[in-house]
C-alpha positions in Angstrom: -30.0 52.2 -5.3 -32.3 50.1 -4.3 -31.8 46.3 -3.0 -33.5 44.8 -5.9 -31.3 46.9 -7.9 -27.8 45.9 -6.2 -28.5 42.2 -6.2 -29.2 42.6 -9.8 -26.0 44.3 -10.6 -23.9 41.9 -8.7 -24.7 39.1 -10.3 -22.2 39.7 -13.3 -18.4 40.0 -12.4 -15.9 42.1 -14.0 -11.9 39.8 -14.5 -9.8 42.5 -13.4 -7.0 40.8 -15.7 -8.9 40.3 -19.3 -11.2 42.6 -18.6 -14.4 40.7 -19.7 -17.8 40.5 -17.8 -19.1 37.3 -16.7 -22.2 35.9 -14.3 -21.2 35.9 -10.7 -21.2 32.4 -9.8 -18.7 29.4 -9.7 -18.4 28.4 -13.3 -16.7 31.5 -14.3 -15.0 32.6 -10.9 -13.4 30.5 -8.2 -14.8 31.5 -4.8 -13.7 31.0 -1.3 -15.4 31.3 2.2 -16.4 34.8 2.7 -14.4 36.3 5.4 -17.0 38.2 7.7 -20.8 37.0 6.3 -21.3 33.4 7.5 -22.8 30.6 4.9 -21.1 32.9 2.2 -18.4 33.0 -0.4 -17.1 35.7 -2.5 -15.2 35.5 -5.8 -11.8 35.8 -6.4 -11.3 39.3 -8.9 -9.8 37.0 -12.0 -12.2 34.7 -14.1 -11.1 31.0 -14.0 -9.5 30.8 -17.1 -7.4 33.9 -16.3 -6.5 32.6 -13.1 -5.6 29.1 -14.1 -2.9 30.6 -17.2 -1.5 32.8 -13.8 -0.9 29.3 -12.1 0.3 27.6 -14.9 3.3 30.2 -15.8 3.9 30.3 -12.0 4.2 26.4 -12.4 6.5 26.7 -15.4 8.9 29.3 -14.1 9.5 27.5 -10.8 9.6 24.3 -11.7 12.8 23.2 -9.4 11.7 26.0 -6.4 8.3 23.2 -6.6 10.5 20.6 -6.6 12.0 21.3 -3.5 8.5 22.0 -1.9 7.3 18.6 -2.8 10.6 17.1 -1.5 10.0 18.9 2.0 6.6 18.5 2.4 7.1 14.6 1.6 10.2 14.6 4.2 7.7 15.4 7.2 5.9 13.1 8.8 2.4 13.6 7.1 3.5 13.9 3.4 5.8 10.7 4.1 2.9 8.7 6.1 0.1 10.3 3.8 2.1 8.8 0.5 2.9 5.5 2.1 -1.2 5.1 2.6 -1.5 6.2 -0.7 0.3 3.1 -2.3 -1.8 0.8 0.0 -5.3 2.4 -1.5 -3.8 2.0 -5.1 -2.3 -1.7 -4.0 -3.3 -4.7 -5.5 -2.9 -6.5 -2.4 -5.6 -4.9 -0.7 -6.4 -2.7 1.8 -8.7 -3.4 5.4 -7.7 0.0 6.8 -10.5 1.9 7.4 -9.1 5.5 7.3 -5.4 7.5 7.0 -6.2 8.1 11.1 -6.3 4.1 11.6 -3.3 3.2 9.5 -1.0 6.4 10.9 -2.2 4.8 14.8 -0.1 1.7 13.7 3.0 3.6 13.2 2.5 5.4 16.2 1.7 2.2 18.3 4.8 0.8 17.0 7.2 3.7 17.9 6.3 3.1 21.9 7.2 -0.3 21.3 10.6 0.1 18.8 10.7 4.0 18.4 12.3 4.9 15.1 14.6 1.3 15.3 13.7 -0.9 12.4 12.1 -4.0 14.4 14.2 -6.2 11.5 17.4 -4.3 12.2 17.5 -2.4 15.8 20.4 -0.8 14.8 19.1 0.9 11.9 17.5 4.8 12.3 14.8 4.5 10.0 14.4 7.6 8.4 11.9 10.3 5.6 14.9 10.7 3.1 13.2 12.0 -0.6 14.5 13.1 -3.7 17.8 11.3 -4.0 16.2 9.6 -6.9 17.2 6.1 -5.3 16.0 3.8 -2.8 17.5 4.7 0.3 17.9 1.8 3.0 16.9 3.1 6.4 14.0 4.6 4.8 10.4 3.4 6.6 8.5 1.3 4.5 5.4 -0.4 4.9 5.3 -4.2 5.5 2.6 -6.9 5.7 3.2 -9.4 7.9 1.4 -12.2 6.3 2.5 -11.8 2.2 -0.8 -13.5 1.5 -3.1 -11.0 3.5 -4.3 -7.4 2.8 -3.3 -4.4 4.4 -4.9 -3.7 7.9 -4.8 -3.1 11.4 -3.4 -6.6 12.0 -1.2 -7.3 9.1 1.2 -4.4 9.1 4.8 -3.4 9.9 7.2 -1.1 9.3 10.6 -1.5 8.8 14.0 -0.2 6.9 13.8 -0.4 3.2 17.1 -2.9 3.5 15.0 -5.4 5.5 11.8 -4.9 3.2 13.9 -5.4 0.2 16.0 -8.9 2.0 13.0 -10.3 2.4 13.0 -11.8 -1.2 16.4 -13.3 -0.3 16.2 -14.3 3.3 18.6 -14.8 5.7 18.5 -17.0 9.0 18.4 -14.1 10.6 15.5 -12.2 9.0 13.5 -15.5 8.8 14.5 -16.2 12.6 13.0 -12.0 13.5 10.5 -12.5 11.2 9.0 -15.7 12.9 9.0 -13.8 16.1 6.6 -11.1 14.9 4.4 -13.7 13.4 4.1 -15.6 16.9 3.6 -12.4 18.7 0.8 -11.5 16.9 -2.5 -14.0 17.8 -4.4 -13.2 14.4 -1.1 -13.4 12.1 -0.3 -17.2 14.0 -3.9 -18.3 13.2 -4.0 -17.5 9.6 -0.6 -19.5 9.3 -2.1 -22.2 10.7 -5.2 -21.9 8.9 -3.2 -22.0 6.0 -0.9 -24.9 7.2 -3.4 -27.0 7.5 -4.8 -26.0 4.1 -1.3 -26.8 2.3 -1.5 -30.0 4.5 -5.0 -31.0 3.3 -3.9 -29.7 -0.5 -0.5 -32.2 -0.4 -2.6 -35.3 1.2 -5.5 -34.8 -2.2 -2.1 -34.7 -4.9 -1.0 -37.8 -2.7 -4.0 -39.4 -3.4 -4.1 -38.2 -7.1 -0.9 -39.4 -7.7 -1.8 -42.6 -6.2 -4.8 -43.4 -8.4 -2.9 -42.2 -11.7 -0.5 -44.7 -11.3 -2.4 -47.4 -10.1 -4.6 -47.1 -13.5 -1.0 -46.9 -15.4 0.2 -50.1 -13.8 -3.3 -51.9 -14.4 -3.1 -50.4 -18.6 0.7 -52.1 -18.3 0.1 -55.7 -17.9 1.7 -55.9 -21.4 5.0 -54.7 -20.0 6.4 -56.2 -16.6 8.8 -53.9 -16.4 6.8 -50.8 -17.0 4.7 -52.2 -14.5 7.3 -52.7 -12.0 8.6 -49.2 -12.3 5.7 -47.6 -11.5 5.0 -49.7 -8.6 8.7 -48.6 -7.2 7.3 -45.3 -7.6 4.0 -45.9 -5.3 6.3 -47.8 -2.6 8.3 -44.3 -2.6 5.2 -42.5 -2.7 4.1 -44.5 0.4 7.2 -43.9 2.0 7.6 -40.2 2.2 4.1 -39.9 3.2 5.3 -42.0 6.2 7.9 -39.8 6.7 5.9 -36.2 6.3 3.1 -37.9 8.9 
């Protein structure tokens, strides 16, 4: 047989499970890296469609043996870390991370500092627990430090599920730990007082606001002494908690 010949016959395939004879290339066979020629691949011996009905009654037929798979591979540390950067790619929040590698380097930076300790609660083992279909409370989750930043290098923690989930209801005792992490961190203490100063600057414009309202309500109540007296109690409060607050 000559070359010309053999190339030509190899370019249909034969599915050794239906039987029928398709072209040799990718949209009819799945193919892999060839194991000896380099820059090659060769086809696996089912067409596609045969191979994906295979997988599919595999899939049905050990549904709870997959199960268990999932659970373990989520339980180690790069299934649980992997699905934690997951959520922060699908997050609304945002995300500044710029890889799985640069996000996983924050845990592991944290664990020289804490180890597995929850920084929130030292005396809680956080933990990879899956499948028990519940929340479980020394389980690491991710945290950012400043609610009203993304994701990133700089604006992450993680801690126990307990304390991630206390943080809606806060104690003295979380606020008093979390304040601590916010002053150790230089760029988390300047965006608080970046946005300090904002709230600040957004309180002394209502103040003046409020101000002028009333001041055009007394002058439209000259008609009404009292009216007009009541609303200029109001400004002498007014004037007075801003005395206070300064």
């Amino acid at each position: 047989m000559t070359l010309r010949r053999k190339h030509k016959k190899e370019m249909k395939k034969t599915c050794n499970k239906c039987g029928n004879t398709y072209p040799r290339t990718e949209e009819y066979f799945y193919a892999k890296k060839h194991g000896s020629l380099i820059n090659s691949v060769e086809y696996y011996n089912e067409c596609i469609e045969c191979s994906n009905k295979r997988s599919r009654k595999w899939k049905d037929e050990n549904k709870e043996r997959r199960r268990e798979a999932d659970i373990k591979y989520k339980e180690t540390k790069t299934g649980y870390f992997k699905e934690l950067y997951s959520s922060i790619e699908r997050s609304t929040h945002g995300n500044n991370f710029k890889s799985y590698e640069e996000f996983l380097d924050c845990w592991e930076k944290q664990k020289e500092i804490y180890g597995l300790n929850c920084p929130y609660y030292p005396s809680i083992q956080m933990t990879r627990i899956k499948g028990t279909g519940k929340a479980t409370d020394t389980n690491i989750s991710k945290d950012r430090i400043l609610s009203s930043m993304p994701y990133g290098p700089k604006n992450i923690m993680f801690i126990s599920w307990k304390a991630n989930n206390e943080k809606g209801n806060v104690t003295p005792y979380l606020a008093t730990r979390y304040l601590e992490f916010v002053n150790k961190s230089e760029y988390c203490r300047k965006i608080t007082e970046f946005e300090l100063t904002k709230l600040n600057n957004l309180h002394r414009r209502r103040f003046g606001d409020d101000i002028e309202i009333i001041a055009a309500i007394i002058e439209d109540a000259k008609h009404d002494v009292k009216l007009q007296h009541e609303y200029i109690e109001k400004m002498i409060e007014l004037f007075k908690d801003e005395r206070k607050d300064n």
